[in-house]
N, C-alpha and C positions, 0 to 999 in steps of 0.2 A: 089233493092227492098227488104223490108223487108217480111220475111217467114210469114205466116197466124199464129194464135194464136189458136191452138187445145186442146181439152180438152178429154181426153180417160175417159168412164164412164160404167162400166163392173164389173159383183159380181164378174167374174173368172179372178184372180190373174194371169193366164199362158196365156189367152185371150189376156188380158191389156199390157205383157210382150213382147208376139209375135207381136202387133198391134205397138207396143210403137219400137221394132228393127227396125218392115219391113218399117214404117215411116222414121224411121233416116236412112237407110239405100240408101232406093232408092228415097223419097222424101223431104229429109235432106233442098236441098234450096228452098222447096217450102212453109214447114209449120215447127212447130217447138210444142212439146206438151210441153202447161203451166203447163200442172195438171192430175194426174190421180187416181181417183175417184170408190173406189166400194160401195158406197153405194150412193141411192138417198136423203136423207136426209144432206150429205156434196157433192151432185154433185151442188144444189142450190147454197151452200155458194160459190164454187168454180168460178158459174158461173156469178156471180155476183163482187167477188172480179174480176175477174181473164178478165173478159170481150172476152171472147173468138169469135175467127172469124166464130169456126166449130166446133163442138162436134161432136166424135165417141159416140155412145148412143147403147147400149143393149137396150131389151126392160123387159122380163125376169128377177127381180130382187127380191132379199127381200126388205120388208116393203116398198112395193110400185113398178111402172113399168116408163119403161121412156115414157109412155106418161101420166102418172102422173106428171110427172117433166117441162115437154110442159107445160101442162095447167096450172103452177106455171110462164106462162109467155107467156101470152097470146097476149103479143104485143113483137119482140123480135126482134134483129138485128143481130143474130147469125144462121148460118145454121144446120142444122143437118142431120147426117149419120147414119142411122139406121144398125147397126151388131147385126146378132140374126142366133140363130140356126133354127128358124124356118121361114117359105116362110107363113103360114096362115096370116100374119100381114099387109103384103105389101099394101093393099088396105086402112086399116087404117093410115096407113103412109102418105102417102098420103095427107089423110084429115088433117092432122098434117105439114103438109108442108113440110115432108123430101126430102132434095137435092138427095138421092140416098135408097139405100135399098141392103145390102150387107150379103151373109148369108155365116154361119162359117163353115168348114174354110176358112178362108180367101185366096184368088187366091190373089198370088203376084201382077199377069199382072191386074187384075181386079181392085183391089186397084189403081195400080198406073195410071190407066186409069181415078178413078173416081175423083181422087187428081186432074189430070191434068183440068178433065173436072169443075171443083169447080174451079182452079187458074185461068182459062178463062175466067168463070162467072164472078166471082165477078173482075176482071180484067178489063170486058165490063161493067159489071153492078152496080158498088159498091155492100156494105152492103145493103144485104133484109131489109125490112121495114114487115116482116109478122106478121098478123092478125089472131087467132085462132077464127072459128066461129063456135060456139059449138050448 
C-alpha cells in the first residue's frame, strides 16, 4: 500500500525540521511528506498542486492563521492535524473538522499514535468528504 501524501505547514523552520525527521523516522511506511510550507499564502498552492492526504497545519502564522487557510476550502478531501503551541484553540478545531489537535512539543509516542489512528480511518473510511459550516 502506498504511504498517505502529507503536507507540513509551520512559520517555524526547526518545528517543520523536527516534524519532517520524527515522520520518516518511525512513520516512514505509513505517510511520506510532499511539501513543506511556511507560509499561508504558498500552503494553498501547495495544497492544491500537491493534493495531499493530511496536512500538519500550525495555526499561529504570519499574514494569516491556518484556519484562514480551511476556509480557503470549504468543501475538502484532505484531513487535518492541528500542531500549535497553544491548547486555547482546540475547541475551534474542531468546528474546523481537525482529525486530531497536537500541542508542541511534540511527544514521539503521541504522534505516532495519531498517524497510526489516521492510517485506520481512512483505511476503513476512505477520503473525508468534509463540509466547513460557517
Amino acid at each position: 500500500m502506498e504511504p498517505f501524501k502529507v503536507i507540513l505547514i509551520d512559520d517555524e523552520p526547526d518545528s517543520i525540521i523536527s516534524l519532517e525527521i520524527i515522520l520518516q523516522e518511525f512513520c516512514g511506511d505509513k505517510v511520506v511528506v510532499v511539501d513543506k510550507v511556511p507560509i499561508i499564502d504558498k500552503a494553498w498552492d501547495s495544497i492544491k498542486a500537491n493534493k495531499p492526504d493530511l496536512i500538519f497545519l500550525d495555526i499561529d502564522m504570519p499574514r494569516g492563521n491556518g484556519f484562514d487557510l480551511l476556509e480557503r476550502f470549504p468543501i475538502r478531501k484532505f484531513d487535518v492535524i492541528f500542531i500549535t503551541a497553544y491548547g486555547r484553540y482546540e475547541e475551534k478545531a474542531k468546528i474546523y473538522g481537525a482529525f486530531d489537535y497536537l500541542l508542541k512539543p511534540i511527544d514521539i509516542e503521541v504522534l505516532k499514535n495519531v498517524v497510526e489512528k489516521f492510517v485506520t480511518h481512512r483505511n476503513s473510511q476512505g477520503a473525508p468528504q468534509f463540509k466547513l459550516k460557517m
